[in-house]
Structures are given as C-alpha cells and as structure tokens.
N, C-alpha and C positions, 0 to 999 in steps of 0.2 A: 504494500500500500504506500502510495507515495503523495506525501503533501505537501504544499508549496512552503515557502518560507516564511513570507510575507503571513499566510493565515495561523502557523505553527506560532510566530511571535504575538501575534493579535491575540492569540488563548493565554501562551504566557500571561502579557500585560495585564488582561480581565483577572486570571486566577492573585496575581501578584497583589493589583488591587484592590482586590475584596479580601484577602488575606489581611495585608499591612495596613490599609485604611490611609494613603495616605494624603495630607490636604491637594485639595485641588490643582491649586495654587504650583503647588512644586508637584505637579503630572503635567502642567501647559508649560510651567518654564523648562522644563527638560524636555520635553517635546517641539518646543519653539527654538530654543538653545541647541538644539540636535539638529533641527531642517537648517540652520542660519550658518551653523558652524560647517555645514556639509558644500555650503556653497560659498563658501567662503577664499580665501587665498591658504587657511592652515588646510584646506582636505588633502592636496597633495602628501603634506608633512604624516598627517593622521593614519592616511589608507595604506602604508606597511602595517601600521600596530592591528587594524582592524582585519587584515587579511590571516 
C-alpha cells in the first residue's frame, strides 16, 4: 500500500495536535515561518540538512 507524502504528514500534524494541544498561534507561525523560509534566499543553505 503506498501513500503519498504530502497526506502521511497531514495525519501526523492532526494526530500531533490533538495530542499536544498546542496554541494556535505557534501552528500558523510555524506554518507561515516554514512557507517564507522555503522561498527565501536561506533554502539553498537549508535543503542539504533537509534531504
């Protein structure tokens, strides 16, 4: 059975947050902090570590 990545992480996220409970507030700025930092001039830097 093979699932995609993208939906594998969308369950993570769900399961993670209703476990930890954690404020809103710091799930939009890691979320907004993550798309920003991707298009930025450090992804170069970033996408060894990430790989």
């Amino acid at each position: 059975m093979s699932v995609p990545l993208w939906f594998f992480i969308a369950c993570l996220a769900v399961v993670g947050i209703k476990l930890v409970r954690p404020p809103l507030w710091l799930v939009l700025v890691l979320l907004i902090g993550g798309y920003i930092l991707a298009g930025s001039l450090l992804a170069p830097t970033i996408d060894p570590f990430v790989k």
